[in-house]
N, C-alpha and C positions, 0 to 999 in steps of 0.2 A: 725581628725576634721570632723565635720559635715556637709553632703554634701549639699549642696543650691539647692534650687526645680527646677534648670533646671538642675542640677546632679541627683537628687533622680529623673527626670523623664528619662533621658536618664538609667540609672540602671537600672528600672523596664524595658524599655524596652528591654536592652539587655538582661533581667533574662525572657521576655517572648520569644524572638527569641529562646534564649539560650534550652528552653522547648519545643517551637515547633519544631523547628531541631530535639532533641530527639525523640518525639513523630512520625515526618517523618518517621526517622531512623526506631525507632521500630517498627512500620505499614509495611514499604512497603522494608525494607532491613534486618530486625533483623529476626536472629532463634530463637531470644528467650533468655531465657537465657541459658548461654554455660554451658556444660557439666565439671563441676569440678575432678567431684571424681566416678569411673565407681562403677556397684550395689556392695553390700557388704552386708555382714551376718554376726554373729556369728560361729564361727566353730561348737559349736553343735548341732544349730539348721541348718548348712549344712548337718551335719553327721546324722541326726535325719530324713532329708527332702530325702537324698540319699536313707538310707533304706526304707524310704516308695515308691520312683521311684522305686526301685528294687525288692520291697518287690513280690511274688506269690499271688496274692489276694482271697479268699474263701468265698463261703458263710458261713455267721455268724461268719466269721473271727478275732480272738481274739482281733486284734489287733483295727477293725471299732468298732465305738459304735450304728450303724444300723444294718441293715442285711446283709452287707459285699459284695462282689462279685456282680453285674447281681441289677435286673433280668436278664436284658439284658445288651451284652458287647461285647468288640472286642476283648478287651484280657486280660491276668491276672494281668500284670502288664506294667508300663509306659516302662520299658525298653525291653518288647517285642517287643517293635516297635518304638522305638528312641537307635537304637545301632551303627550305620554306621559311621566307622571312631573314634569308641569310644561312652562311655555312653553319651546320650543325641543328638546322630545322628540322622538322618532318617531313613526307614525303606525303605523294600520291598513291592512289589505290592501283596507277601500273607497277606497282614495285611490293605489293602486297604477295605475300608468303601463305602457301598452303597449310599448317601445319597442323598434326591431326596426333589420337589419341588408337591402341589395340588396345581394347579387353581384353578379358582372358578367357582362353579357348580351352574344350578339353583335353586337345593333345597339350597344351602350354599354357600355363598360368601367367604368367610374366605379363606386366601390364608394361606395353611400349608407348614411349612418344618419340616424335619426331619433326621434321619438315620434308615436305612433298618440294623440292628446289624447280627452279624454273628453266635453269640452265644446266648445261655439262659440258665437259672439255671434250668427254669420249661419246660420239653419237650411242654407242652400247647402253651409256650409263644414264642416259637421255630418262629424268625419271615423270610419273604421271600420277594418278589418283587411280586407275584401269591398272597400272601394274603395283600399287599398292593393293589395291581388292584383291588382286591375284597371287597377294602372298599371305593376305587372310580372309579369306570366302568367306560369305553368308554362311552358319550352321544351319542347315534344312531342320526344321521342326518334325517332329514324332510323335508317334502315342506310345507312350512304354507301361508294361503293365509290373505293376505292383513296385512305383518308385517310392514311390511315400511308404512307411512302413506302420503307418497308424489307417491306410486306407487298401482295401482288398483290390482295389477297381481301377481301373488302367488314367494314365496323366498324361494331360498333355502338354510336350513343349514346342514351343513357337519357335518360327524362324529367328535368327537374332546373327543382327549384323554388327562383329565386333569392332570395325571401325569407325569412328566419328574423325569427321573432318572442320575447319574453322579458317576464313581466310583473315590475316593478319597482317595489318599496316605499320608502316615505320614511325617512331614516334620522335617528336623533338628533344635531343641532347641539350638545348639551353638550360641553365644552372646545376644541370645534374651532378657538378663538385658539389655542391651545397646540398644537395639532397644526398649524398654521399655521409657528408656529415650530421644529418638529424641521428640522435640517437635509437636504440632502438628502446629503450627507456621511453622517451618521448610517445614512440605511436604505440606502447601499450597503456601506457597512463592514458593517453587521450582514450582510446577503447574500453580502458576501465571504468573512465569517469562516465563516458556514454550508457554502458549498461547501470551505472548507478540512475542516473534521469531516467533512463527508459524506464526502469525496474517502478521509480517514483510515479510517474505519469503512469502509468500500467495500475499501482495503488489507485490513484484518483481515477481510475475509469475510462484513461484516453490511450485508446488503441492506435490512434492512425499516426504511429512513429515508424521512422525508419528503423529496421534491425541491425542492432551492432553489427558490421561485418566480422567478417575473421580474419585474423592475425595468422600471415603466411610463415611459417617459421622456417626458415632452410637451412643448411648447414654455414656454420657462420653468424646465422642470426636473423631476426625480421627481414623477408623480403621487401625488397621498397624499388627494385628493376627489373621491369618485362611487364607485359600485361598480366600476366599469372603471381608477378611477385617470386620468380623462379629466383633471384639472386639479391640476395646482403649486401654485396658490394658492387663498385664502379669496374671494379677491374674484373671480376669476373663476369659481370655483363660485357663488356665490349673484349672480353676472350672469346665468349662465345657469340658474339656477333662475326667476330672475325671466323671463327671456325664451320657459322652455320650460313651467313648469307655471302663469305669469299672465298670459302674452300680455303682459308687461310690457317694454320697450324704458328698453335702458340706456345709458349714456352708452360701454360696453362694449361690449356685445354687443344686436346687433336683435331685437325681438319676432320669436317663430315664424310663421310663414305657411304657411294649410293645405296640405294634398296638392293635388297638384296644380296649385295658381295659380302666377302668377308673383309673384315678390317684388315685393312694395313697402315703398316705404322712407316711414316715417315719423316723427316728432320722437321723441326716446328720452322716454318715459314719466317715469321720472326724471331726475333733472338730478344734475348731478354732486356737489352737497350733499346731497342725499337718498339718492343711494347709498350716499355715505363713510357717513354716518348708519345705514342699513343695515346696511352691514360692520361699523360698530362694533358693534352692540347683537350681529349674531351672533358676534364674534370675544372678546366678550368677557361670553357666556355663563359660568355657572360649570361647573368641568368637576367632575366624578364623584370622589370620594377613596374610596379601598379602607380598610376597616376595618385598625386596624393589629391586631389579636387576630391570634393564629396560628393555622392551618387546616390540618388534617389532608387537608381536601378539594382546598387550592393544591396541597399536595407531592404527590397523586394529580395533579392537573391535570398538573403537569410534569413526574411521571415517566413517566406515559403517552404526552409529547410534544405536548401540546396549547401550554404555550409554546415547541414552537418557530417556530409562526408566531403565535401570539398574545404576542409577547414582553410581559414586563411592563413593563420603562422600557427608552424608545427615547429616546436624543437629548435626556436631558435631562429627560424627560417621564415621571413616575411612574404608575403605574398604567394606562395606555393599553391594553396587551394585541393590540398589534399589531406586527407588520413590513411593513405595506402593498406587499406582493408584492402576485402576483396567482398561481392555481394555479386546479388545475381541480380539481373536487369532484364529479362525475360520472365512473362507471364507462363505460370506451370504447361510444359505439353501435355498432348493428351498420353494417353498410356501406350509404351509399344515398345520395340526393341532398338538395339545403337544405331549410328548411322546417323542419327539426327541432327546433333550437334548440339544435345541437351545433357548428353552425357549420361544416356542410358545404361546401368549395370545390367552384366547378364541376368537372364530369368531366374527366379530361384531352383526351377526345377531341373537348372544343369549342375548344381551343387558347387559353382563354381567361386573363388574367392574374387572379391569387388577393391575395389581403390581403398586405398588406406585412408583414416577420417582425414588426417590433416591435408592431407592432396586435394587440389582447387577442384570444382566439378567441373564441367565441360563450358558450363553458362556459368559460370563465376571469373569475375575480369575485377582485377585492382582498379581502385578508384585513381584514374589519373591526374597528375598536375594541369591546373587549369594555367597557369601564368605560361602567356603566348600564346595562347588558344584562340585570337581571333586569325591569327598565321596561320593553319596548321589544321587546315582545312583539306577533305571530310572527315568526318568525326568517328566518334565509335569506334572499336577494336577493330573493326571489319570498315572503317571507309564507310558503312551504308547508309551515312547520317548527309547529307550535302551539306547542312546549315547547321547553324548554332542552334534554330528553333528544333527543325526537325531531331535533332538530337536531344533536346530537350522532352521531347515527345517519343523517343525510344526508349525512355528511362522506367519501365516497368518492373516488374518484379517487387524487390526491396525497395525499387525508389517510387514507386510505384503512388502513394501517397504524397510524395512532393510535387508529381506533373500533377495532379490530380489540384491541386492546391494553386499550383501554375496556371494552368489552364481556368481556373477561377475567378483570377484577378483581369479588370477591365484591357480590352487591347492597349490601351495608352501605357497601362503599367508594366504590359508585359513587353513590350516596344522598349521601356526603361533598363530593365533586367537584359534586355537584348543590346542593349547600348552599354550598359556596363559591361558586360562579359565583351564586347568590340575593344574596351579598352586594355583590353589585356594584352598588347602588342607583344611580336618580339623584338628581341632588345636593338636597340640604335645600333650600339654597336656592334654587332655583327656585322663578321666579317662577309664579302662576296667571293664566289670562288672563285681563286687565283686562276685556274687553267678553264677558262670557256668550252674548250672542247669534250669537257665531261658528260657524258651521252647517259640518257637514257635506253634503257633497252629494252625494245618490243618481246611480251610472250610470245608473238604471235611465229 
């Protein structure tokens, strides 16, 4: 029967509660939407994507439809340096990448990044860290009179080196399809709900928390690939893998071009079947499963506060061990100009314009996925960790209060926490690589 207008009005109303409840929900409690079905491919366009991770790369290589290899690269192929624990690991610190930061100079504001590459096809283009400085010099310091216009009396500016430099290791492709799919709903709700607690414990008087990181935003959306968080998605990270450590040109993004030269543009190396293919085999790696056994050593882990940037299920995504912020992990330098690798702006007294807020600082590194982290040895952005413990022990800055808290509990417990983080294998299944002959390659 047909409902009478003081029916059809109370209806509407409960059909708009009924909406904005939802809408509540999904603002300020939802991940999004849940994760159904984990990434998936065709078989042969995995078996198609595999051989090209594996493949040896050459210049003018039969197989690219550019000029193959280089110019400039790190290595020949993807699985020289995602091997650890099986194909699609991480690598060692021989295959670690220079990659550095220009300030802005007075002839040129433009703030540059790049990679310092290890290799080149053309001994010309053979690049260094000596012929980077030499395309941005030290600015010699001065006494200039009368810069400040509130002071009569001469200023002085300091030397200031506008390069900073940072060496950077390869990191494990295990489940990165499923980190693909965390929303990015998800890692801002998690950083929301964190500064709501900190904000509360901050009321009660308790200072020694960790600070919310920050939320890398890039085009496309939360970074959650690279150590920087430089990339939203799977596929524009492994474009630019391919472009910056194989001289590979995509149907994305262009091959690298040495220091110095001028760009040139050439046919993308792969074609756009070869990429998809690509993407599939790395999106749909197997990712890391945490033993379900219960661990003395997790509930140390988390009391100490190490999940709270290493959370354990983000968005759907169990065992991950991340909130893909970003935080600084270095105790403040002392005061002085670039170069450092702390990511010094220029002096104020060159008047010159500095990094944009949302741009990572120099010491700010996203908080990595721990799942298969006992593989995937040394640690840290930079390799400089050997061990689980000693990287434990690099964790200053923001985390700064968590070692501190670590380093507190009795050797037995921390022995436990270190036996937990061991069980973080990579996955069984990982594959081994098909062709043995896959070489590493000497800097030297």
């Amino acid at each position: 029967m047909p409902l009478s207008p003081t029916g059809q009005r109370y209806a509407v109303w409960l059909i708009t509660l009924a909406v904005a409840a939802v809408a509540v929900y999904w603002q300020f409690f939802s991940d999004g939407l849940p994760i159904v079905w984990g990434p998936t491919a065709s078989a042969a366009e995995i078996a198609e994507g595999r051989t090209l991770f594996e493949r040896e790369w050459e210049p003018n290589d039969p197989l690219a439809h550019g000029d193959g290899l280089g110019p400039v690269f790190n290595a020949r192929s993807c699985a020289a340096c995602h091997f650890q624990g099986g194909l699609g690991g991480g690598g060692g610190r021989e295959h670690n990448a220079l990659s550095f930061e220009v300030f802005a100079r007075p002839n040129d504001a433009t703030f540059v990044t790049g990679t310092i590459h290890n290799f080149s096809t053309d001994p010309a283009h053979k690049e260094s860290e000596q012929k980077l400085r030499g395309l941005y010099p030290i600015i010699k310091g001065r006494t200039v009179s009368g810069l400040d216009i509130h002071c009569a009396g001469s200023t002085t500016v300091p030397d200031f080196d506008p390069v900073s430099t940072q060496s950077v290791q390869p990191t494990a492709l295990f489940g990165a399809g499923w980190i693909d799919l965390i929303s990015d709903r998800a890692i801002l709700r998690n950083a929301r709900n964190r500064g709501i607690r900190t904000a509360a414990r901050e009321l009660s008087l308790e200072f020694d928390n960790v600070p919310v990181g920050r939320v890398r935003r890039v085009k496309g959306g939360v970074g959650k690939f690279g150590w920087k968080g430089q990339f939203a998605t799977l596929q524009e990270f492994v474009a630019a893998a391919c472009a910056n450590e194989l001289g590979l040109g995509t149907p994305a993004v262009e091959q690298a071009q040495p220091l110095g030269t001028a760009s040139q543009s050439v046919p993308p190396d792969l074609d756009k079947k070869q990429f998809r293919a690509l993407v599939s085999f790395v999106k749909t790696l197997p990712r890391p499963v945490e033993p379900a056994t219960p661990s003395r050593g997790k509930e140390f882990f988390s009391a100490v506060g190490c999940a709270v940037c290493h959370v354990p299920d983000l968005g759907g995504v169990k065992g991950v061990y991340s909130d893909f912020l970003l935080y600084t992990l270095d105790d403040p330098p002392p005061p002085g100009g670039g170069g450092s690798g702390y990511g010094s702006e220029p002096p104020p007294q060159l008047q010159l314009p500095t990094r944009r807020d949302d741009e990572p600082r120099s010491n700010e590194w996203k908080t990595p996925p721990l799942w298969g982290v006992a593989d995937s040895a040394p640690y840290m952005h930079d390799g400089s960790a050997p061990t689980l413990q000693a990287a434990i022990q690099k964790h200053r800055g923001d985390a700064k209060p968590v070692t501190e808290k670590y380093n507190a509990l009795s050797p037995c417990d921390q022995a436990e926490v270190l036996a937990f983080l061991g069980t973080l294998k990579a996955p069984p299944g990982a594959a081994p690589l098909q062709d043995p002959s896959v070489t590493l390659l000497s800097k030297k």
